[in-house]
C-alpha positions as CSV (number, residue, x, y, z in Angstrom):
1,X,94.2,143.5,47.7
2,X,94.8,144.4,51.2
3,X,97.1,142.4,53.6
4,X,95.1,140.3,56.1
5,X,95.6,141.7,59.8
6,X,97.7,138.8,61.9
7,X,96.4,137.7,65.6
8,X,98.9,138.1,68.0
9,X,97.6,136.9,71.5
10,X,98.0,138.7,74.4
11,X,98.1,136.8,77.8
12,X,98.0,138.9,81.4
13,X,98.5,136.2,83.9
14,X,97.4,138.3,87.3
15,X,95.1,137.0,89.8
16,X,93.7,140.5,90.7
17,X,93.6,141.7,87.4
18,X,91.4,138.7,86.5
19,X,89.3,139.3,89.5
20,X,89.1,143.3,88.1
21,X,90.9,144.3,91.7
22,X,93.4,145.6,89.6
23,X,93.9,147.3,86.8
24,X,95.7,145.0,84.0
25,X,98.9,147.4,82.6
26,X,100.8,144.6,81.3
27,X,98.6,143.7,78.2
28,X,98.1,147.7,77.6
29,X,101.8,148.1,77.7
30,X,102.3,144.7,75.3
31,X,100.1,146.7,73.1
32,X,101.1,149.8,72.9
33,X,104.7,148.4,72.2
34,X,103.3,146.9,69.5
35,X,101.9,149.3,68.0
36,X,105.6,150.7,67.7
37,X,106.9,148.1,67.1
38,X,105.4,146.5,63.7
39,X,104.2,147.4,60.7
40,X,102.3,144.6,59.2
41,X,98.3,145.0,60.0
42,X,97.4,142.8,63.2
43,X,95.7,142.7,66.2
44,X,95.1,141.6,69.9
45,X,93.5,138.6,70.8
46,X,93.5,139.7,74.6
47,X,92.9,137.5,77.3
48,X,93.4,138.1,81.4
49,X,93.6,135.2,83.5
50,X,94.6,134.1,87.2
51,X,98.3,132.7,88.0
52,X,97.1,129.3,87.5
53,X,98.8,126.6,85.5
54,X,95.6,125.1,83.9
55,X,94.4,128.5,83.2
56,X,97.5,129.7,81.5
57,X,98.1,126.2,79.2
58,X,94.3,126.7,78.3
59,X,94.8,130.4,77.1
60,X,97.8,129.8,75.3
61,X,96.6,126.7,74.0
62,X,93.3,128.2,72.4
63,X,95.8,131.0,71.2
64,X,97.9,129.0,69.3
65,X,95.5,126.0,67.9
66,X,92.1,127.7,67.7
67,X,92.9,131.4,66.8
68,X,96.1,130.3,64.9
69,X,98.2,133.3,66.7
70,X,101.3,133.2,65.4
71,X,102.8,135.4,68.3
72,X,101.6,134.9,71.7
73,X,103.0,137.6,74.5
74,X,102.4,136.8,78.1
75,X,102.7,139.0,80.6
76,X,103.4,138.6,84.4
77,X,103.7,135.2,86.7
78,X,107.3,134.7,85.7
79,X,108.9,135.0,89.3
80,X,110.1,133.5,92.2
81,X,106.9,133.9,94.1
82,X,104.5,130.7,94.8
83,X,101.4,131.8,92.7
84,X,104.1,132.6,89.4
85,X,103.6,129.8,87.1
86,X,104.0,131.2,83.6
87,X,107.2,129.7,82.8
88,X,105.8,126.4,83.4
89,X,102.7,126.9,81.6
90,X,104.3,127.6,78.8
91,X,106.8,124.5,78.9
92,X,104.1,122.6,79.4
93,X,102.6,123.5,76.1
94,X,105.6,123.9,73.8
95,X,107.1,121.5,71.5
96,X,110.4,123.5,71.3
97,X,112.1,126.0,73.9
98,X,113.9,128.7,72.8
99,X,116.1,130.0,75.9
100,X,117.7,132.6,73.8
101,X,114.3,134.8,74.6
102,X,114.6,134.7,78.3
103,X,118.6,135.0,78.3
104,X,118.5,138.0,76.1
105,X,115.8,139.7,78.7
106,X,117.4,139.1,81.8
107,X,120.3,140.7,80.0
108,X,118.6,143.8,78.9
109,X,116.6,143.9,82.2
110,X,119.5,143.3,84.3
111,X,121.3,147.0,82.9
112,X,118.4,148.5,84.8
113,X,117.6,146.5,88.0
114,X,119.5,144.0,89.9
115,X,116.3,142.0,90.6
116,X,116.3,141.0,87.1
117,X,118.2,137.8,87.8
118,X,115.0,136.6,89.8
119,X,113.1,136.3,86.1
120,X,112.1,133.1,84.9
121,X,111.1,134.3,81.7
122,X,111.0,131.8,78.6
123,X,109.9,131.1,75.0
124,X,108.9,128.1,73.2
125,X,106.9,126.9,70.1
126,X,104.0,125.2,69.8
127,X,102.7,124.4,66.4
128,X,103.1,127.4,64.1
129,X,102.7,129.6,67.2
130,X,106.0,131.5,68.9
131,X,105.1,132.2,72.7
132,X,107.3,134.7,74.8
133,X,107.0,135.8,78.6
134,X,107.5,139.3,79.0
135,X,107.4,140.7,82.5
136,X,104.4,142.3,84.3
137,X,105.6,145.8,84.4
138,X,105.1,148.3,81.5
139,X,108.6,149.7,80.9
140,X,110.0,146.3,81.6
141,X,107.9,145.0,79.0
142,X,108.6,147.3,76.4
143,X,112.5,147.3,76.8
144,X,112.4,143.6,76.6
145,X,110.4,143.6,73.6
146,X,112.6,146.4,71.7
147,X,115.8,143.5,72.9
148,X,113.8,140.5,71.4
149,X,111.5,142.2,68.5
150,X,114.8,141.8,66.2
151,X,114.5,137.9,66.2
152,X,110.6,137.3,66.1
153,X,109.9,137.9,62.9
154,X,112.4,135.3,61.4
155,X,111.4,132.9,63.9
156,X,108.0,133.4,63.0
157,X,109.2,132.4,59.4
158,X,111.2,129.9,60.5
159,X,107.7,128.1,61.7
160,X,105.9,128.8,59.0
161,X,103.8,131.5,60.0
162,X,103.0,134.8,58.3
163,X,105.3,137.5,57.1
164,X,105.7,139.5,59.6
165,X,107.3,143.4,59.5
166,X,108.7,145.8,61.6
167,X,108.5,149.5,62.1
168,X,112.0,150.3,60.9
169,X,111.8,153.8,63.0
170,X,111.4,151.3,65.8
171,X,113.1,148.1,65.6
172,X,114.4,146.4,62.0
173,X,113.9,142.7,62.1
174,X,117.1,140.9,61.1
175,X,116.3,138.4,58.5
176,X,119.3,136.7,56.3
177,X,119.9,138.0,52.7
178,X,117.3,136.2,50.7
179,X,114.8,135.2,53.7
């Protein structure tokens, strides 16, 4: 019996990419680190929608209670500028914040860019569902995913969700002996 393939949402919050002015990286990049990244079956429930606060609850919302996602990755809107609203959009739809996420990426980030410190990024949970802003640019993406990739899958345990593995040639997920 196979292994049923796990939704993991995929959010590019970008007001020209959702226009098609631009081309969206982010949620390519998201993938592709993926794809490195785990070894369970899943795929991308990808959506691309304009930095607007309504918009981005929405998404994430139908990620997590309608297609039962239990990772959602968001990608761009988490700076200082007017239109980036990410971070609140996802506070506004989480039960529980988990600042560890966001420290641990600034962290990582920071080794390679001073600008780093102007990232608002954040996680939280809502329901079964673990939701993580990454930031817009491809790289930057994927080193914050290889920093926080360790944690998700026991957190997705944690919450009840499926068992989720990781590529050990790319990241081993840290679970405690007996989890």
């Amino acid at each position: 019996m196979s292994t049923p393939s796990i939704p993991i949402g995929v959010v590019t919050v970008s007001d020209r990419a959702s226009r098609g002015v631009y081309e969206d990286k982010g949620g390519p990049g998201i993938v592709a680190a993926l794809t490195d990244l785990l070894a369970s079956p899943w795929h991308p429930i990808a959506r691309v929608i304009p930095d607007e606060r309504d918009a981005i609850a929405a998404a994430l919302v139908e990620l997590a209670d309608v297609e039962a996602c239990p990772l959602i990755l968001t990608t761009g809107g988490t700076g200082p500028a007017v239109r980036d609203v990410t971070p609140e959009a996802t506070e506004a739809v989480c039960e529980k914040m988990m600042p560890g996420f966001g420290e641990l990426m600034r962290q990582v980030s920071l080794k390679v860019v001073p600008t780093a410190i102007l990232s608002r990024q954040t996680a939280g949970i809502r329901g079964r569902s673990l939701i993580v802003n990454l930031p817009g640019k491809p790289s930057s993406i994927r080193e914050c995913l290889d920093a926080v990739m360790p944690a998700i899958p026991y957190c997705i345990d944690l919450i009840e969700g499926p068992r989720l593995e990781t590529n050990p040639a790319h990241c081993v997920a840290f679970r405690p002996k007996g989890a």
